[in-house]
C-alpha positions in Angstrom: 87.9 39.6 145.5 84.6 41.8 145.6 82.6 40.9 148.8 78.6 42.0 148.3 77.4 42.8 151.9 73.5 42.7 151.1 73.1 39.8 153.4 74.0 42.0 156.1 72.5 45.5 155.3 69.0 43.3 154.9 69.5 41.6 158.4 70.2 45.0 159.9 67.5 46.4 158.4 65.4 43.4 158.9 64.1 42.7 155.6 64.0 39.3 154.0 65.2 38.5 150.9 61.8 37.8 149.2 60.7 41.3 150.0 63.9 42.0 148.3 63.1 40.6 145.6 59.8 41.9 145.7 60.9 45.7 146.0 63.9 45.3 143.3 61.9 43.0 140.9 64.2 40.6 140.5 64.3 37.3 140.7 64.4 35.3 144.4 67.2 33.3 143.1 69.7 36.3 142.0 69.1 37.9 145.2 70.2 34.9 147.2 72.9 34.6 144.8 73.8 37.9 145.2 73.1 37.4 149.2 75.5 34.4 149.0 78.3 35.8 146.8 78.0 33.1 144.6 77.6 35.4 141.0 81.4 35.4 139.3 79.5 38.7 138.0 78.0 42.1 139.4 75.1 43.4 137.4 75.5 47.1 137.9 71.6 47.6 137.0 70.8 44.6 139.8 73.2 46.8 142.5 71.5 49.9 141.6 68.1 48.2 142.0 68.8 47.0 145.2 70.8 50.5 146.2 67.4 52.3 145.8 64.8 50.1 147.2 67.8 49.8 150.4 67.8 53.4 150.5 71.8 53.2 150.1 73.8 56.0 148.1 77.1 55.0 149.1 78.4 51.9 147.0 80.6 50.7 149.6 77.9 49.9 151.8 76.9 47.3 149.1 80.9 46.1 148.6 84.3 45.6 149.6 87.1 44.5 147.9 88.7 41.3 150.4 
């Protein structure tokens, strides 16, 4: 199973999930759903959204297969 770790990258870099939302321009809703691994789905355009605004160039920062 693919495990999306953008909960913790935001609380280490201590930035909420609305500002998140806010840098990515997506919806609040994905990104908790993202945040929550609740999406059966990745959106590759939504990870590389939220890759750029995090600053992150190495996918497996964003996820690990569990």
């Amino acid at each position: 199973m693919l495990y999306v770790k953008v909960a913790e990258i935001l609380e280490e870099q201590g930035i909420t999930r609305a500002t998140l939302a806010e840098m990515t321009g997506l919806r609040p809703n994905v990104i908790s759903e993202i945040c929550n691994n609740q999406r059966t789905t990745i959106n590759r355009e939504h990870l590389a959204r939220i890759a750029k605004a995090l600053n992150i160039t190495d996918v497996s920062r964003l996820i690990e297969l569990r």
